[in-house]
One Martini backbone bead per residue (centre of mass of N, CA, C, O) as a GRO file, in nm:
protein
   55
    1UNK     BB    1  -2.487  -0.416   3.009
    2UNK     BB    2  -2.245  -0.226   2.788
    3UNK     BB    3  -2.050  -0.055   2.811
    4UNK     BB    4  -1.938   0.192   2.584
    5UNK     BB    5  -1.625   0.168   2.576
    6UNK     BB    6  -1.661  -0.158   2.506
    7UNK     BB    7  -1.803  -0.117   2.270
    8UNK     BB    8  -1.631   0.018   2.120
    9UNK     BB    9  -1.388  -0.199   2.120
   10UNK     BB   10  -1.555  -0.435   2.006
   11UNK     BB   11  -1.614  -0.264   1.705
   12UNK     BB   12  -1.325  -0.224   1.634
   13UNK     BB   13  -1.250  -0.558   1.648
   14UNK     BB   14  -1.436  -0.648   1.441
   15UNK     BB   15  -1.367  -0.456   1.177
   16UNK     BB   16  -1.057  -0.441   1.189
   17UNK     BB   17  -1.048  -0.742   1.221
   18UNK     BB   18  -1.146  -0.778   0.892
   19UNK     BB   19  -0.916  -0.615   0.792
   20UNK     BB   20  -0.696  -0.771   0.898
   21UNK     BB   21  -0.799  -1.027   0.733
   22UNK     BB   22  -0.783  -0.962   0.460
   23UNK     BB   23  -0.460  -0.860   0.460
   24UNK     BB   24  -0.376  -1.142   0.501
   25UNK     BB   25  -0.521  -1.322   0.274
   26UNK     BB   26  -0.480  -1.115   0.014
   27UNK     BB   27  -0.665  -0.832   0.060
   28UNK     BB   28  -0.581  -0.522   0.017
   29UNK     BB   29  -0.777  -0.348  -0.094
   30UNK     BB   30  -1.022  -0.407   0.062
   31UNK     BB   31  -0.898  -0.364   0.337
   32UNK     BB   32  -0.811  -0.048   0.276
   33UNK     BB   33  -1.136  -0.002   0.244
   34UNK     BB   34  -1.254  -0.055   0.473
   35UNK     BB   35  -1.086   0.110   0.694
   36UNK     BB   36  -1.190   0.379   0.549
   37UNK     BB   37  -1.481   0.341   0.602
   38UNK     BB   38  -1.456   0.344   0.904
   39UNK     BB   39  -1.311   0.609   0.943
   40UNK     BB   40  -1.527   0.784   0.857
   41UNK     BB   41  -1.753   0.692   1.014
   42UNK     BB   42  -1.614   0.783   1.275
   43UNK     BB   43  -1.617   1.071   1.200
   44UNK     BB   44  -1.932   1.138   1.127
   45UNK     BB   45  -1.979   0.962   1.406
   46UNK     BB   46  -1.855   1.145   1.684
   47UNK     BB   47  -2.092   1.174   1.878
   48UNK     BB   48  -2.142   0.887   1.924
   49UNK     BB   49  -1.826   0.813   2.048
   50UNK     BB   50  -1.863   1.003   2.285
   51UNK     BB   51  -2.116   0.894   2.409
   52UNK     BB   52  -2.006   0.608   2.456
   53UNK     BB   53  -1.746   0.709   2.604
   54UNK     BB   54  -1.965   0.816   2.869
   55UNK     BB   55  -2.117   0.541   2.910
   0.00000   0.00000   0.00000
């Protein structure tokens, strides 16, 4: 099983990884949209990231 904070360190590098490669690419626009929607993500959902940072 994966410790909650290793899981959370490797969602954010697997998502915000994937915003990064867009705006290497030259999808600017879209890599900041989507960096967009994982902050608010993370931010609505403040309870589960709190969880995982604990177990």
């Amino acid at each position: 099983m994966t410790p909650g904070p290793l899981r959370f360190l490797l969602e954010l590098a697997v998502f915000f990884g994937a915003a990064a490669v867009l705006y290497a690419a030259g999808s600017h626009v879209l890599a900041v949209a989507l960096a967009g929607v994982l902050i608010v993500y993370h931010l609505l959902s403040w309870d589960r990231v709190l969880w995982l940072l604990r177990h």
